[in-house]
C-alpha positions as CSV (number, residue, x, y, z in Angstrom):
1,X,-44.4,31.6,-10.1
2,X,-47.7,33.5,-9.7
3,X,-49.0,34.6,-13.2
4,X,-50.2,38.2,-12.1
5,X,-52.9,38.5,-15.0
6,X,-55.0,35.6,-13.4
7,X,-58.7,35.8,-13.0
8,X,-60.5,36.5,-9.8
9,X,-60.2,33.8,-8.1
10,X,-61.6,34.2,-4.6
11,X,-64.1,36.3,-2.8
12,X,-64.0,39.0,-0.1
13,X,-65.9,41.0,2.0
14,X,-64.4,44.6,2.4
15,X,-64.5,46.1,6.2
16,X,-63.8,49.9,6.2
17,X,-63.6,52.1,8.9
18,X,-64.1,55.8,8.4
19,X,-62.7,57.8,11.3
20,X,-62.3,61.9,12.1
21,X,-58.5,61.9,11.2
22,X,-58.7,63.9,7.9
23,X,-58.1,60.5,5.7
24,X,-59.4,60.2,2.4
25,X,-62.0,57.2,3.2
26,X,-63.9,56.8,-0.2
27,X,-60.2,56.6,-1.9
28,X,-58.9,54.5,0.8
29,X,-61.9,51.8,0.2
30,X,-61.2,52.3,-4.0
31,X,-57.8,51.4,-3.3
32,X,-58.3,48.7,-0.9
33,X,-61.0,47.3,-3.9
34,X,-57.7,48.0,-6.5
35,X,-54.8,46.1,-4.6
36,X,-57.2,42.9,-3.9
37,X,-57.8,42.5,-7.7
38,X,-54.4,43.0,-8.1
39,X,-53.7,39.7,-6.0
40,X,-57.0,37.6,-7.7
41,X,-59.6,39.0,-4.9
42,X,-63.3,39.9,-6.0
43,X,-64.8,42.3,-3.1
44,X,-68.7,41.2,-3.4
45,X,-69.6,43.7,-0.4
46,X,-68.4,46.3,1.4
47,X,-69.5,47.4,5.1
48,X,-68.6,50.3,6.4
49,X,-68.8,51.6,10.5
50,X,-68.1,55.2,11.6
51,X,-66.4,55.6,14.7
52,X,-65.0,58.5,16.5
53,X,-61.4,55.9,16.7
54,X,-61.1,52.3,16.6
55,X,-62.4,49.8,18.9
56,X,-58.9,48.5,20.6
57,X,-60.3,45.0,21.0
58,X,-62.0,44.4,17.4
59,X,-61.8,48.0,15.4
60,X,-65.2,48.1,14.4
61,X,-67.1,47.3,17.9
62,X,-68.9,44.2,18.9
63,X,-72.4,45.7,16.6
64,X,-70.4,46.0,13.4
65,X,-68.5,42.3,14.0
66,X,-71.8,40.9,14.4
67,X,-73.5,42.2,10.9
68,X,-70.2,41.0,9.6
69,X,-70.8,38.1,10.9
70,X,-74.0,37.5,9.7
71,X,-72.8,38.8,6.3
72,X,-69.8,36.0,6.1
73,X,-72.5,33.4,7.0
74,X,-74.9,34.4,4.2
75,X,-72.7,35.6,1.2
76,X,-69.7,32.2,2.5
77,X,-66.6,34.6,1.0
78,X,-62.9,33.3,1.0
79,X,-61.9,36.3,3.5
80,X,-62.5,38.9,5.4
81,X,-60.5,42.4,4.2
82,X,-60.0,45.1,6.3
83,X,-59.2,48.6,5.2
84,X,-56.3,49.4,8.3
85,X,-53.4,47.2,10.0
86,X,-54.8,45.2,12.9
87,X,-53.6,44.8,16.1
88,X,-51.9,41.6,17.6
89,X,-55.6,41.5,19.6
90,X,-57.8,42.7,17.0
91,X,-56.9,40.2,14.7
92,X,-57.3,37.3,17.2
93,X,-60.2,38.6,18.5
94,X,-61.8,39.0,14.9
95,X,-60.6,35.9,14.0
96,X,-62.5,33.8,17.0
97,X,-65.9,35.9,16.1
98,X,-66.0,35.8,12.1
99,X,-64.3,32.1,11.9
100,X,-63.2,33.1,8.4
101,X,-59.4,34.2,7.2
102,X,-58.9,37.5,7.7
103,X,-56.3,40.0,5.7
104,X,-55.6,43.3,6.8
105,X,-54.3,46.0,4.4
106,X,-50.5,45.7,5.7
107,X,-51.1,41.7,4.5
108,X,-52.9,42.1,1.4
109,X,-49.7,44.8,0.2
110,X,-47.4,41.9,1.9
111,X,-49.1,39.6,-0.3
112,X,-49.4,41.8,-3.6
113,X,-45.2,42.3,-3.4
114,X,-45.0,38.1,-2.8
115,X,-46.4,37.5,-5.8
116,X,-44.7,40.4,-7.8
117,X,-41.1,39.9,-6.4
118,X,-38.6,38.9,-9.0
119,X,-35.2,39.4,-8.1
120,X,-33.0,37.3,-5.0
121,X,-33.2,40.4,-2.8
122,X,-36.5,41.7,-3.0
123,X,-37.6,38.1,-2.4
124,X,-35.5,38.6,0.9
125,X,-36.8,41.6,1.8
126,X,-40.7,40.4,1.2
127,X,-40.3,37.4,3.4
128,X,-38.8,39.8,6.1
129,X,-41.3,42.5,5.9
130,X,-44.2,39.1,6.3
131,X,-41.9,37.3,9.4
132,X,-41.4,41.2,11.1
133,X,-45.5,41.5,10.6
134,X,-46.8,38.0,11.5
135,X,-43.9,37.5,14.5
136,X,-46.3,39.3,17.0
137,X,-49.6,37.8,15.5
138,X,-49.0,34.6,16.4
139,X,-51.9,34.0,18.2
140,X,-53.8,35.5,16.1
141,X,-53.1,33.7,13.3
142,X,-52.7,30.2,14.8
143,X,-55.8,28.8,16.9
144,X,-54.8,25.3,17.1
145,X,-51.7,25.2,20.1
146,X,-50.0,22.2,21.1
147,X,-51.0,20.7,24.1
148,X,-49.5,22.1,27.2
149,X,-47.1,18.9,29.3
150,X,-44.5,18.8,31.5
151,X,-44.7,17.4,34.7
152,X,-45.8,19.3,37.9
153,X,-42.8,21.9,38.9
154,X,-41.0,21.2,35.9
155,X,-40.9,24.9,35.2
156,X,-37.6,24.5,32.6
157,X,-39.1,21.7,30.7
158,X,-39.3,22.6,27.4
159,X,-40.2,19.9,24.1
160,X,-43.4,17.5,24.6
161,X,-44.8,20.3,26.5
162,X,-44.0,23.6,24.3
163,X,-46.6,25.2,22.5
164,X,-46.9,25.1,18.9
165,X,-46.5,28.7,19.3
166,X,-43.3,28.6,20.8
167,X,-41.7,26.6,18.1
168,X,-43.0,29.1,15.3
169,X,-41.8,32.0,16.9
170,X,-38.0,30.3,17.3
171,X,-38.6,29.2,14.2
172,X,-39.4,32.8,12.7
173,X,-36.6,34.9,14.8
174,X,-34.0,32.3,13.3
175,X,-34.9,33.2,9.8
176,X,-35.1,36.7,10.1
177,X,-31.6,36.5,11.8
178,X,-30.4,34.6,8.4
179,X,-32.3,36.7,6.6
180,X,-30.6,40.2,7.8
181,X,-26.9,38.4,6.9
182,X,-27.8,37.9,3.4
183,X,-29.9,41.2,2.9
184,X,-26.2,42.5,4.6
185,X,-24.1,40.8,1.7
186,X,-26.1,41.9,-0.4
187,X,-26.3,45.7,0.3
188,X,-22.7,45.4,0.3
189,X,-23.1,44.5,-3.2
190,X,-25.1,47.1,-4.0
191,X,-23.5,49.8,-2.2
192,X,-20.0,48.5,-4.2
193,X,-22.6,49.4,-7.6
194,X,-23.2,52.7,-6.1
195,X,-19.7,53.8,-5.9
196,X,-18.7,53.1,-9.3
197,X,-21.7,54.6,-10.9
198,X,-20.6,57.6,-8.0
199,X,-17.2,57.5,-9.7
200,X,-18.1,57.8,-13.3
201,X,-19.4,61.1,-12.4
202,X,-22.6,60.3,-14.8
203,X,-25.7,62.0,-13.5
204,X,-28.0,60.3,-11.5
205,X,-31.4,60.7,-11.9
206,X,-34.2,58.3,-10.1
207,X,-38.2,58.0,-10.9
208,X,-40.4,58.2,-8.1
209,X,-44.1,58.8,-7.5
210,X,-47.4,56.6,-6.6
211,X,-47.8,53.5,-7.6
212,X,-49.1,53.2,-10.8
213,X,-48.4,56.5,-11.8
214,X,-46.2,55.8,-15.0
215,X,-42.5,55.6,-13.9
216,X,-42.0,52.2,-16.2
217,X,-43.8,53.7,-18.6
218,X,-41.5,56.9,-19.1
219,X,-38.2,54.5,-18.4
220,X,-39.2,52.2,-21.5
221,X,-39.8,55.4,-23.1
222,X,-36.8,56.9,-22.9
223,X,-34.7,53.8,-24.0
224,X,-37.2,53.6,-27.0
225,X,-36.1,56.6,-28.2
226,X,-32.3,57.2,-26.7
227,X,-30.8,53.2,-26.4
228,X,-29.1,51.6,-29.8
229,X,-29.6,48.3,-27.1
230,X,-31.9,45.4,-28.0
231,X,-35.2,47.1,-26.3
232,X,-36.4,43.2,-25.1
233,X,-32.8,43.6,-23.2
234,X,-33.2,46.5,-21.8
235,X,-36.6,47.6,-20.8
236,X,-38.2,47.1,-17.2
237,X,-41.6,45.9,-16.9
238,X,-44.5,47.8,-17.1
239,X,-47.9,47.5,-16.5
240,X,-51.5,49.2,-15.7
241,X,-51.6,47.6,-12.0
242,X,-50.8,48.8,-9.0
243,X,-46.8,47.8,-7.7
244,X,-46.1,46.0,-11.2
245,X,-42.6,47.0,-10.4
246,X,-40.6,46.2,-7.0
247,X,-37.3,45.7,-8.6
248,X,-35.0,48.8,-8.7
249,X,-33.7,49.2,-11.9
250,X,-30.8,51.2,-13.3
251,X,-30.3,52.2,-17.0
252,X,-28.2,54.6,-19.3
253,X,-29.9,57.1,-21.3
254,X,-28.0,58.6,-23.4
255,X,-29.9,61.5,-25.4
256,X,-26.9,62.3,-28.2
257,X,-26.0,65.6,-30.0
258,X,-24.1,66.3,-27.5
259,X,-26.0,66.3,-24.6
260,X,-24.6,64.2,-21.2
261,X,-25.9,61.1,-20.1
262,X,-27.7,60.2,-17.3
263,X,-28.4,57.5,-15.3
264,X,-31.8,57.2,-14.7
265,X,-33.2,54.9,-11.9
266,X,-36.9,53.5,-12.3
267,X,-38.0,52.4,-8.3
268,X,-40.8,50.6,-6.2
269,X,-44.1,52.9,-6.3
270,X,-45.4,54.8,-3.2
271,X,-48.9,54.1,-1.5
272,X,-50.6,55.9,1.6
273,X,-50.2,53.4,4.6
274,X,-47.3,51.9,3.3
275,X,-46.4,49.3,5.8
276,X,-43.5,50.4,8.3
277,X,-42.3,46.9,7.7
278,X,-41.9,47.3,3.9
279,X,-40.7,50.5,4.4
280,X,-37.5,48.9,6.9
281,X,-37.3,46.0,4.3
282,X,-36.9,47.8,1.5
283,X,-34.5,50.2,2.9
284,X,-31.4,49.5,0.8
285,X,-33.7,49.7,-2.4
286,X,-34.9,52.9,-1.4
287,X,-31.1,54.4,-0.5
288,X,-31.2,54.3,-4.9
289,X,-33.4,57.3,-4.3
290,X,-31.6,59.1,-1.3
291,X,-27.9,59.1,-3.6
292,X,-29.5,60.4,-6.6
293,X,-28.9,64.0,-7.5
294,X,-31.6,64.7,-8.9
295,X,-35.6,63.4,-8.7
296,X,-38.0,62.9,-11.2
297,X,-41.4,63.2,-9.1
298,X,-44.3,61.4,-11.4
299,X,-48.0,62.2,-10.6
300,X,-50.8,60.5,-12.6
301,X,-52.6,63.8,-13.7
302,X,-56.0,62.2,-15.1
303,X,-56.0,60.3,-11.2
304,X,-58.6,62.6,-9.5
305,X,-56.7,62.3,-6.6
306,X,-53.3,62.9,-7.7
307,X,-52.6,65.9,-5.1
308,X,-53.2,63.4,-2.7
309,X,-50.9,61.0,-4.3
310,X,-48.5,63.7,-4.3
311,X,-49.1,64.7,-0.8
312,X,-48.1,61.2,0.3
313,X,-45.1,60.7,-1.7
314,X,-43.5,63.7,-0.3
315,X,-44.4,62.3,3.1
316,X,-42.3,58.9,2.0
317,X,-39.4,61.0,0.3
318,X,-39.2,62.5,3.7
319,X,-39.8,59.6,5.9
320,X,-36.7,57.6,3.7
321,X,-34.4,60.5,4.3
322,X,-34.6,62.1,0.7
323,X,-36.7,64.8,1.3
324,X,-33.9,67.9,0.3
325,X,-33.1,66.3,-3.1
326,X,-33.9,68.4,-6.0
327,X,-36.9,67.1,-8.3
328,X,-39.0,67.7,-11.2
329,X,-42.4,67.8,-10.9
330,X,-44.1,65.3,-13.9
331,X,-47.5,65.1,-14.7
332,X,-47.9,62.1,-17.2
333,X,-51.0,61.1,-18.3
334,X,-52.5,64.2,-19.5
335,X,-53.8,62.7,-22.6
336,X,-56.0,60.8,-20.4
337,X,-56.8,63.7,-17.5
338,X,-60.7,65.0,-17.9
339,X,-58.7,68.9,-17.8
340,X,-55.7,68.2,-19.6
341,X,-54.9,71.8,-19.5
342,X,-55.6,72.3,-15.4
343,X,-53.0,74.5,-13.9
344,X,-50.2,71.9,-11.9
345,X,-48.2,74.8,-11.7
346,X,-48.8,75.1,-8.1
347,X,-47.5,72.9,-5.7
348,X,-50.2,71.2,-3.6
349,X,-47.6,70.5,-0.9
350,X,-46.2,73.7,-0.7
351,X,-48.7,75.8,1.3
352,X,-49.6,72.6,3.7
353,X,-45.7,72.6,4.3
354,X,-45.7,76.1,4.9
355,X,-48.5,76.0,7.5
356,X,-48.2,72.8,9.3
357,X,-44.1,72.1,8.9
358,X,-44.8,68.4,7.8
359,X,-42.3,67.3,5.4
360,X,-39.0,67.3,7.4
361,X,-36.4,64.6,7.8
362,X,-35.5,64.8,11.1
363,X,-38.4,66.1,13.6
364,X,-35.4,67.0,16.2
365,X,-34.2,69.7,13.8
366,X,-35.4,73.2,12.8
367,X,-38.3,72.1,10.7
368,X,-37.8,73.6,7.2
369,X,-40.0,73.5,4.2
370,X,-39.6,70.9,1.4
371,X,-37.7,72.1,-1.8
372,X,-41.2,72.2,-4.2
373,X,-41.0,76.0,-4.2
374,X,-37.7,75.9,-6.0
375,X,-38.5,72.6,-8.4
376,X,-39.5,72.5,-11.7
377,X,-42.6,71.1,-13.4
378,X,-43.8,69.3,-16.4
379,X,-46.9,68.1,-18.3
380,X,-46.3,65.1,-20.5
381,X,-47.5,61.8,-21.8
382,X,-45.2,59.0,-21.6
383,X,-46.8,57.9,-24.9
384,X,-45.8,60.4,-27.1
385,X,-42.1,60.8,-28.2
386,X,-42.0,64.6,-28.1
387,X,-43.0,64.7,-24.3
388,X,-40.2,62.3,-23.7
389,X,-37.8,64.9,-25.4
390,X,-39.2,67.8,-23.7
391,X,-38.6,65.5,-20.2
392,X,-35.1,64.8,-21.5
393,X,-34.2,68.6,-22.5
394,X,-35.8,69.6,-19.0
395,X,-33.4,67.4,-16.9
396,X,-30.5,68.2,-19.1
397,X,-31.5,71.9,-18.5
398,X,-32.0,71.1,-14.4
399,X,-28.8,68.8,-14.3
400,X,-26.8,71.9,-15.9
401,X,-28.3,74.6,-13.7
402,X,-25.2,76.8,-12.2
403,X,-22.8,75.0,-14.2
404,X,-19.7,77.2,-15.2
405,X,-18.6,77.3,-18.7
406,X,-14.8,78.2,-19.1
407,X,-11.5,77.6,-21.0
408,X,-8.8,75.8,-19.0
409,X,-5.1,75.2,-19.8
410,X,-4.2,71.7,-18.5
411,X,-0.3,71.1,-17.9
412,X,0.6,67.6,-19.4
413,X,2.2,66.7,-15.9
414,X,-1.7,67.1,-14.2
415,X,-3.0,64.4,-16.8
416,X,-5.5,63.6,-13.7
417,X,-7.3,66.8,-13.7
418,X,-7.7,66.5,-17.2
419,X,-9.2,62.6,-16.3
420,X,-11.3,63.6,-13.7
421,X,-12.7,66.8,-15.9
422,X,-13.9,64.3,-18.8
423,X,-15.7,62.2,-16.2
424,X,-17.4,64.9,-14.6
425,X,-17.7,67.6,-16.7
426,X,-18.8,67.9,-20.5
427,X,-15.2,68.9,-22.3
428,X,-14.3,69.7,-25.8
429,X,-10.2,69.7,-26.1
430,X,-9.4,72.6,-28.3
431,X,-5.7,72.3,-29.3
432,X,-2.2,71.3,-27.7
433,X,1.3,73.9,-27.0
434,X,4.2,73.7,-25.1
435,X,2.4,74.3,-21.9
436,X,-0.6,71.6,-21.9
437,X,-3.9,71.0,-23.1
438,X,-6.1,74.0,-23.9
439,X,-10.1,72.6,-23.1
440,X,-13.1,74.0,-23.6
441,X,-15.1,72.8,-20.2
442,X,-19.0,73.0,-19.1
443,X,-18.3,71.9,-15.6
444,X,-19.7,72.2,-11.8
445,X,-19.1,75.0,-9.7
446,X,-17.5,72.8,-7.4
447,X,-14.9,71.6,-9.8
448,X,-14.2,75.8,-11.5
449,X,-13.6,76.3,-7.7
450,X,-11.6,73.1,-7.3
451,X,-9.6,73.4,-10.8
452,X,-9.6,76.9,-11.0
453,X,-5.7,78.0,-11.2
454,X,-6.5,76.1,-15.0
455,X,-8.5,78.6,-15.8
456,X,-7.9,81.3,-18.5
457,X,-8.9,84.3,-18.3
């Protein structure tokens, strides 16, 4: 297994290509810079071209391929990293004129969740994000073909004479076919999980954000200070690196004095241009998010680019069909942001959704503006315990929004309302007559509507 904390250990030459489409090109380059160290990659330069749009045979132009050129032969680096997703013909065409490996930034992410993937199926869906992305590039990445045979108006014959090509590309659409069986079993398995935590009518609440932004962080947190489990048990990993968590993971916190558990979901991290193929692999991952009730929507405040950050995570939430889920907006890392007291009380999606419709899950419907204008919002530092509580008592206070609090007499012969109450609801039972079971319940409106002939007035 890949020891992330490794040293640099090779050397790259950074390509970046700055056109008029409104992209952030100084943070793109940073964060191209952050995910090759995250995989071992020094950058020793970087060259930039400006372009009204990309050259469709090598993205930069012919000029720019030849100064990179002349840049691999000089500085001799490992690869060649480009700041965008190549073409099929870009990257062969790059490959003949800079004879030196080449990664795009779709391959150096591919690479980056290799290395970090832990459990059975997010190994599964890594290799078929890489075999979706490399199925097409063939040619591009191969330069050495078998030689072509067959005799003359053989037209069928196949073997001796097949290119090497050929046999890679069976080779590849057979694996992803095996591949999409046991990624099926396995959703199965982990839509099975889904229902019963659906069933124990437990809250459930799921971290999402940027990469890097603190979701771990706020997850160990919260079983610190709420889990009577062995910590060492229970905790997810969590470190200062960008993706150090691909795993979904789903934990109980369970705040006490009275106040309802939750289930609280800690998920992959969010980065601009994340790969389409990543986004398909990881689709039964990312369905954790779309069945939770409620979202906890972590920004890195002391990231100068965290409205940004923010910007493109709504863009995901959308994109993955959980767009309309309530969230809270949380700002960690304010003991680290240069204005620790800057106002995040304004949304920095909600007027671009107002004025340009952007965030909405299905572009065949009435468009409709994302839910930020109804969310709440918090500032908090993962580090410190009473930020954590303040989180906890915030979702409590969200989860409990337009609850209905009410006294119900429960007939001993509808001992399954009185079930399905304790599951779902918080209950206190108050006393016992000839009738039933007098409870005191703090419950959904959906269940005072559903139970309410129990009800006493």
């Amino acid at each position: 297994m890949t020891n992330i904390n490794k040293e640099l250990s090779q050397t790259a030459v950074l390509v970046g290509l700055d056109l008029p489409d409104g992209t952030n090109f100084e943070k793109s380059i940073r964060e191209m810079k952050d995910l090759a160290e995250a995989v071992g990659i020094k950058v020793i330069m970087t060259a930039t071209q400006s372009l009204p749009v990309q050259n469709t045979a090598t993205y930069i132009g012919s000029g720019k391929v030849e100064e990179i050129r002349a840049l691999v032969d000089e500085l001799t680096p490992d690869l060649v990293l480009f700041d965008n997703s190549l073409s099929p013909i870009q990257l062969r065409n790059l490959s003949k004129e800079l004879d030196c490996e080449i990664l795009d930034r779709t391959q150096l992410i591919l690479r980056i969740f290799s290395e970090r993937a832990r459990t059975r199926e997010a190994k599964l869906q890594v290799e078929s994000a890489e075999l979706a992305y490399f199925l097409p590039r063939l040619v591009g990445l191969r330069t050495k073909l078998g030689r072509q045979g067959g005799t003359s108006g053989s037209m069928s014959n196949k073997g001796q004479g097949e290119t090497q090509i050929e046999l890679d590309r069976r080779h590849i659409e057979h694996r992803m076919a095996q591949l999409r069986r046991e990624l099926s079993t396995v959703e199965q398995e982990r839509a099975t999980q889904r229902k019963r935590r659906a069933a124990s009518g437990i809250p459930k609440i799921a971290l999402v954000g940027y990469t890097n932004a603190g979701k771990s962080t706020i997850m160990n947190a919260m079983l610190s200070k709420f889990s009577t489990d062995v910590m060492d048990e229970k905790s997810v990993f969590e470190k200062d690196m960008l993706f150090a968590t691909l795993d979904t993971s789903v934990r109980k916190i369970d705040p006490g004095q009275g106040r309802k558990a939750f289930l609280l979901s800690d998920t992959v991290g969010f980065i601009s241009n994340l790969p389409t193929t990543l986004i398909k692999a990881f689709r039964s991952t990312l369905e954790e998010v779309k069945y939770a009730d409620m979202l906890l929507l972590v920004s890195d405040l002391s990231d100068p680019e965290y409205r940004e950050n923010l910007r493109v995570t709504e863009e995901t939430l959308f994109e993955i069909g959980a767009g309309d889920i309530p969230r809270i907006y949380v700002y960690n890392k304010a003991d680290l942001a240069s204005d620790p007291d800057i106002n995040v009380m304004h949304d920095p999606t909600r007027e671009e959704s107002r004025k340009e419709n952007k965030y909405t899950s299905d572009p065949h419907k009435n468009k409709k503006e994302s839910h930020s204008s109804e969310s709440r919002r918090i500032t908090i530092s993962a580090k410190k315990k009473a930020d954590i509580e303040r989180l906890v008592e915030e979702i409590e206070d969200a989860v409990n929004s337009g609850r209905v609090e009410c006294d119900m007499l429960i007939p001993y012969t509808d001992g399954r309302v009185l079930d399905a109450l304790k599951k779902n609801s918080s209950l206190t039972i108050e006393g016992y007559d000839e009738k039933g079971t007098k409870v005191h319940v703090f419950c959904t409106k959906a269940d005072f509507n559903r139970y309410n002939e129990y009800v006493i007035m």
